[in-house]
TISE-203759 format. One record per residue (C-alpha): residue number from 1; x, y, z. Coordinates in steps of 0.05 Angstrom, whole numbers, plus 32768, in hexadecimal, padded with zeros to 4 digits. Example, Ala and Ser with C-alpha at 12.3 -4.5 7.8 and 13.67 -1.06 7.14 Angstrom:
[site 1 [80F6 7FA6 809C]]
[site 2 [8111 7FEB 808F]]
END
This chain:
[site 1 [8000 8000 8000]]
[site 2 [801D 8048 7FF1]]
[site 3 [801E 8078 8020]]
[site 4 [8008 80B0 7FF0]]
[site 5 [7FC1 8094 7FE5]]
[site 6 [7F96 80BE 8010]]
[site 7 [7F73 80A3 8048]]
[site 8 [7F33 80B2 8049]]
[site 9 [7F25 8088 808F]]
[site 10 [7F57 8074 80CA]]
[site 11 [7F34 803B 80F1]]
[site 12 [7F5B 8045 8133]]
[site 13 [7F53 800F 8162]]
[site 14 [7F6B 8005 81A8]]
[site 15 [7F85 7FCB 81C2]]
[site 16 [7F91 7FB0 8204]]
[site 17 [7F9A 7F60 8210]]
[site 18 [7F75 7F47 81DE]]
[site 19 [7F9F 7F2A 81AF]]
[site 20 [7F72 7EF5 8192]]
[site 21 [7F3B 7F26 8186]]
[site 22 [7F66 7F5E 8166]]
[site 23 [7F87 7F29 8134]]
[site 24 [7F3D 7F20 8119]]
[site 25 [7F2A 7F64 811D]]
[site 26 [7F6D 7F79 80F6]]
[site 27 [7F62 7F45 80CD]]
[site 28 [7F10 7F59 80BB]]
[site 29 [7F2F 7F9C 80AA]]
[site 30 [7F61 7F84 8074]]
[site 31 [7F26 7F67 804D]]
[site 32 [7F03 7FAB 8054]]
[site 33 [7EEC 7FC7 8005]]
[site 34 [7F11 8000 7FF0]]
[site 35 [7F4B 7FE8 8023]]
[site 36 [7F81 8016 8004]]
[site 37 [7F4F 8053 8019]]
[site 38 [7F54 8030 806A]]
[site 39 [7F92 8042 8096]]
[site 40 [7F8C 8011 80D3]]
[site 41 [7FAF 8033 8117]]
[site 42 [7FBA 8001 8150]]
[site 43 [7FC7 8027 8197]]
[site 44 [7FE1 7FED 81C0]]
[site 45 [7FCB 8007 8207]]
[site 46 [8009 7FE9 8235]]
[site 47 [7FF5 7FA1 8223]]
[site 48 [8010 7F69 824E]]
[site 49 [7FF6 7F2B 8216]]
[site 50 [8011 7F1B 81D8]]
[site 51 [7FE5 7F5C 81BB]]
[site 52 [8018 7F8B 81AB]]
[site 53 [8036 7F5A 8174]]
[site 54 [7FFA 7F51 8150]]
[site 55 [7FFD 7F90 812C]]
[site 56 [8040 7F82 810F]]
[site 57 [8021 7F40 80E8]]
[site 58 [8003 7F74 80C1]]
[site 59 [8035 7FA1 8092]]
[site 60 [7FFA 7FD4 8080]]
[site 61 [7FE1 7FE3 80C9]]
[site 62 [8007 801B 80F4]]
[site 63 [8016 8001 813D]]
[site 64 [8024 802D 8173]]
[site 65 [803B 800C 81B1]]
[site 66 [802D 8038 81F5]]
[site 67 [8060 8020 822A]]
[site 68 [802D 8019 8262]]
[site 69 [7FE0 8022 826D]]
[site 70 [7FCB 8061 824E]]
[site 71 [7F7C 8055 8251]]
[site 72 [7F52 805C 821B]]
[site 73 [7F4E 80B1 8217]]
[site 74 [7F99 80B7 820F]]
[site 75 [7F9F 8075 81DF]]
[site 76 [7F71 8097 81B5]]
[site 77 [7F8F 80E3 81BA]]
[site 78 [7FD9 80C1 81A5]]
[site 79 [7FBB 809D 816D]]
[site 80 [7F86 80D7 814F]]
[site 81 [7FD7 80F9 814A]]
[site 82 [7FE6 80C6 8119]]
[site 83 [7FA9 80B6 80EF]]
[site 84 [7F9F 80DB 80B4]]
[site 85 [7F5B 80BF 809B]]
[site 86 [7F25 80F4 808B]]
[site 87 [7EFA 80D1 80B6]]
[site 88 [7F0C 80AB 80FF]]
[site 89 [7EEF 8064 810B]]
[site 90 [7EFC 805A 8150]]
[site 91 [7EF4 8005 8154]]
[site 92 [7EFC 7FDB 818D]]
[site 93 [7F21 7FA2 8183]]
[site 94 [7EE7 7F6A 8192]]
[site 95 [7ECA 7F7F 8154]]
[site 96 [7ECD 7F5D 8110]]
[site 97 [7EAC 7F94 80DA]]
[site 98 [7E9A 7F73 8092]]
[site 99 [7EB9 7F85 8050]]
[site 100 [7E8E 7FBB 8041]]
[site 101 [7E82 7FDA 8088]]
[site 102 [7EBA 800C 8088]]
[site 103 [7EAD 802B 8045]]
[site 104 [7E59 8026 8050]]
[site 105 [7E64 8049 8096]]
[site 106 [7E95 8084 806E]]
[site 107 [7E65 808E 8034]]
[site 108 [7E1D 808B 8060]]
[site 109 [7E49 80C5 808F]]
[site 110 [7E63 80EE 8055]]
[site 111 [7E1C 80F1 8033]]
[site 112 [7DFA 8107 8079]]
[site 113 [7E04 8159 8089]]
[site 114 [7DDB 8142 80D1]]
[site 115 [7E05 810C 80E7]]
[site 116 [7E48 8114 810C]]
[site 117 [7E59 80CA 811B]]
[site 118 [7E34 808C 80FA]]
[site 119 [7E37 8048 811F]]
[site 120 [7E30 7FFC 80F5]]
[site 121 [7DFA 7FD9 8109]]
[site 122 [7DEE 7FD0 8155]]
[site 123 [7DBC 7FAC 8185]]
[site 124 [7DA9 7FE0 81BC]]
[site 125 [7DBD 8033 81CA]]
[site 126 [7DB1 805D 8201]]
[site 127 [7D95 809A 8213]]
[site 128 [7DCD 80CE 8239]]
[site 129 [7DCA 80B6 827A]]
[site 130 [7DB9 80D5 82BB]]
[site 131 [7DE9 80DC 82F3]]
[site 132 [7DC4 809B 831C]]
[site 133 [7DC6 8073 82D9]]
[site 134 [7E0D 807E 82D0]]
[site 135 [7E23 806E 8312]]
[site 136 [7DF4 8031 830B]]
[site 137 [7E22 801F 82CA]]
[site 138 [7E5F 8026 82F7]]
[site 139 [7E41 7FFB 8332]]
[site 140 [7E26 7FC2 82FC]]
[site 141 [7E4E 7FCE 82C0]]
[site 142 [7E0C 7FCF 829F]]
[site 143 [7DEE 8016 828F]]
[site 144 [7DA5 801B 8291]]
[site 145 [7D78 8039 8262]]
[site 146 [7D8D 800F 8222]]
[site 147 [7D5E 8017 81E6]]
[site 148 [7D5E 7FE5 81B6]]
[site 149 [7D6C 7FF7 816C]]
[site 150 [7D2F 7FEB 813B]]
[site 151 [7D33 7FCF 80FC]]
[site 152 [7D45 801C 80D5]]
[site 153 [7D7A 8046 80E1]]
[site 154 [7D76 8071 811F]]
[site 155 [7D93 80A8 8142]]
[site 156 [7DBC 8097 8191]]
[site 157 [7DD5 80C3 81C3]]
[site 158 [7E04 809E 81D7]]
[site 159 [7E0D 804F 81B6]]
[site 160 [7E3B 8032 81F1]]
[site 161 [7E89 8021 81E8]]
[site 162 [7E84 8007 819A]]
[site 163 [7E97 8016 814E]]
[site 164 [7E8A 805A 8140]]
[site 165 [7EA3 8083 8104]]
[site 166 [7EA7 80D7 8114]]
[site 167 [7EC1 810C 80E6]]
[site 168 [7F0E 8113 80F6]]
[site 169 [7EF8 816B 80F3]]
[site 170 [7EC1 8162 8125]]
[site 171 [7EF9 813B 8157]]
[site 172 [7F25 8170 8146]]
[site 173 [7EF2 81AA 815A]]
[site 174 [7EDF 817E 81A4]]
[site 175 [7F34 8182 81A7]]
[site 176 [7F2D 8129 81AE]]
[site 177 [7F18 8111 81E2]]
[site 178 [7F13 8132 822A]]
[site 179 [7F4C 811A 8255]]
[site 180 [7F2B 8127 8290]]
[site 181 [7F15 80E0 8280]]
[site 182 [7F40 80A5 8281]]
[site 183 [7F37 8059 826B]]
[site 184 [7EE8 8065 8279]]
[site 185 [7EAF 808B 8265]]
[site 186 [7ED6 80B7 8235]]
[site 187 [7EAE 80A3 81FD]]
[site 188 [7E73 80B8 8218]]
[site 189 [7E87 8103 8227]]
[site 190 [7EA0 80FD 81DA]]
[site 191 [7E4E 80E9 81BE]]
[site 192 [7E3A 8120 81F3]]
[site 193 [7E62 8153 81CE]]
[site 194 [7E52 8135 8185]]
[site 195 [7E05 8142 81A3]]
[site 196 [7E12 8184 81BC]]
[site 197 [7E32 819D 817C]]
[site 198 [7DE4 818F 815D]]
[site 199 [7E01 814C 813D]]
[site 200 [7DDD 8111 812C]]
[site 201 [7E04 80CC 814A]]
[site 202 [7DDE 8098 8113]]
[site 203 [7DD1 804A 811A]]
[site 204 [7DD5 8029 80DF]]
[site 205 [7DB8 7FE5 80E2]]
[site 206 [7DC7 7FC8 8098]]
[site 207 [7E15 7FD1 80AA]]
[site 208 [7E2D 7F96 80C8]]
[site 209 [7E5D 7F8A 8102]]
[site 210 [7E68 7F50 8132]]
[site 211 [7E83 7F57 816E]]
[site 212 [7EA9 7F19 8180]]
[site 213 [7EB9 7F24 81C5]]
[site 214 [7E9E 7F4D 8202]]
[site 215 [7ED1 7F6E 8232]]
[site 216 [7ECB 7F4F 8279]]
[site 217 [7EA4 7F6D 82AA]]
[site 218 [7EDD 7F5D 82E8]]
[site 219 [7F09 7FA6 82F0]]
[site 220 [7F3E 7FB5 8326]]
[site 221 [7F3F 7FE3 835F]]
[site 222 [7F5D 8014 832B]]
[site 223 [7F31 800A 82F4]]
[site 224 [7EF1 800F 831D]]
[site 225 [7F14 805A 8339]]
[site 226 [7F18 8065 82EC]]
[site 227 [7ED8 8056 82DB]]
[site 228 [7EB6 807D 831F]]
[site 229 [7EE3 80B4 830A]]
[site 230 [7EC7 80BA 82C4]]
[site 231 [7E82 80BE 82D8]]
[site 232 [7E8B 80EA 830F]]
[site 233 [7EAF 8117 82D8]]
[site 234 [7E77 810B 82A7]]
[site 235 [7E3A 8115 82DC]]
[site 236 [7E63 815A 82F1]]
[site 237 [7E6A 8174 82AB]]
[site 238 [7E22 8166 829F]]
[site 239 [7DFA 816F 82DB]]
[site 240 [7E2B 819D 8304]]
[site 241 [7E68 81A6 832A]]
[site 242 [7E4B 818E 836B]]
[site 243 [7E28 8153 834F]]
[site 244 [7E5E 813C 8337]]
[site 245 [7E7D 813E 8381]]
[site 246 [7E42 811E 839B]]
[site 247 [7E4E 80EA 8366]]
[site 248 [7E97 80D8 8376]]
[site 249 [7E84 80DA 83BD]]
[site 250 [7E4C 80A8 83BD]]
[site 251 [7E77 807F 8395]]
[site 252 [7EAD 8085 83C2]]
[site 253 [7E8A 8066 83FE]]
[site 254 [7E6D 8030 83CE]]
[site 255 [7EAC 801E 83CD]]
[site 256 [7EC1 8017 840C]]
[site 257 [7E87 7FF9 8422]]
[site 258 [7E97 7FBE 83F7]]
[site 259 [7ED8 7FB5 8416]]
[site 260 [7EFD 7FD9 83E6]]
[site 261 [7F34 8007 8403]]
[site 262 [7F5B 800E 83D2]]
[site 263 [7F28 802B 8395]]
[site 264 [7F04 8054 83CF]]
[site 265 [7F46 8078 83D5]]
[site 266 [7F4E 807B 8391]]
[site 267 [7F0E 8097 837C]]
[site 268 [7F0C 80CA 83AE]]
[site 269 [7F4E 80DF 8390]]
[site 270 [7F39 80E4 834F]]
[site 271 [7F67 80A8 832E]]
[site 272 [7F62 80A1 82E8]]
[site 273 [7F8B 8072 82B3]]
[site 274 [7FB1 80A0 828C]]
[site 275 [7FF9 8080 8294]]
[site 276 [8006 80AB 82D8]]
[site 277 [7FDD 8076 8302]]
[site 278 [8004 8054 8330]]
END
């Protein structure tokens, strides 16, 4: 492939020890139509599997190899630095997109004036959620309120953690992603601000994409701080400086009332995975 064909989308996927699903995912995108139009960026995020290799198995695919746990918000930030597609598919790496998904998603989102990000086909979206749903979703790891998608093409506020495809000018006017947010939530502060700039976020159900593997549900005293410290971020951008307080307090003592010392210390101080965590 030559480097001076232009690019007209960078699917930039994040990976963190899941080699066996990013070998599939890579290997999906290869087979994509109008490949030599795809740049494929691969943000290994401080991997401790057999991950950060995969990339290299493929000659066409740019790898950049973080040398701890970044979280998801910086990944993303270092790669969008690298990716010079018109248009940013941000993919996790449990997904395997069909031949024709890329290039459907890029022309359905350059024909729309309304639409600011277009998603492939999906099974349920939610509504923005309010500050005891969200806290809810970091109790459970399941966020109420999901809608399911109908048989046409639909607008979300916010379609959970999946593939979406945005506009690399409208990330570039939102500055990336807020990194106020670390490994958790950041996505959803990104759809808040593609919604607040009076842009559509579009399901499209005739564009397929199978997701092969769900993240587990089991996080670490740090990654549970992460997560409380994204929604309390989110809940006090949204609903107010002291709700937000009253969000990481409550969360806090959840915390600590299950035992845990260690993320009850760490929420209340704000801890985040951004590669400065301990």
């Amino acid at each position: 492939m030559e480097d001076q064909l232009p690019r007209r989308v960078s699917a930039l996927i994040v990976s963190r020890d899941c080699e066996s699903e990013l070998r599939q995912c890579l290997t999906a995108l290869e087979n994509s139509n109008s490949r030599e139009q795809l740049e494929i960026v691969v943000v290994d995020d401080g991997s401790q599997d057999g991950s950060p290799g995969v990339a290299d198995d493929f000659p066409d695919v740019v790898s950049l190899k973080l040398p701890k746990r970044f979280g998801w918000t910086r990944a993303v930030n270092i790669g969008l630095r690298t990716a010079k597609g018109e248009m940013i598919f941000l993919l996790p790496p449990w997904y395997v997109s069909a031949p024709e998904t890329v290039p459907t998603l890029a022309d359905r989102l350059a024909a729309s004036t309304e639409a600011g990000a277009i998603c492939p086909h999906l099974e349920k979206v939610w509504p923005f959620p309010t500050r005891e749903s969200l806290i809810e979703a970091w109790r459970t790891g399941d966020l109420p309120g999901a809608r399911p998608v109908s048989a046409s093409d639909q607008e979300a506020d916010y379609p959970g953690l999946v593939p979406i495809l945005l506009r690399r000018e409208l990330l570039r006017a939102m500055n990336y992603l807020d990194q106020r947010f670390g490994d958790k939530w950041a996505d959803l502060e990104m759809c808040s601000r593609v919604r607040g700039g009076g842009k559509k976020i579009l399901v499209c159900t005739g564009i397929p994409i199978t997701r092969v593997q769900t993240p587990g549900a089991v996080m670490s005293s740090m990654e549970w701080a992460d997560s409380a410290n994204g929604v309390a971020t989110w809940v006090g951008l949204h609903y107010g400086w002291f709700s937000g307080l009253r969000a990481r307090l409550g969360m806090a003592f959840h915390a600590l009332g299950r035992g845990n010392t260690s993320a009850f210390t760490r929420i209340l101080g704000g801890s985040k995975i951004d590669g400065n965590q301990d």
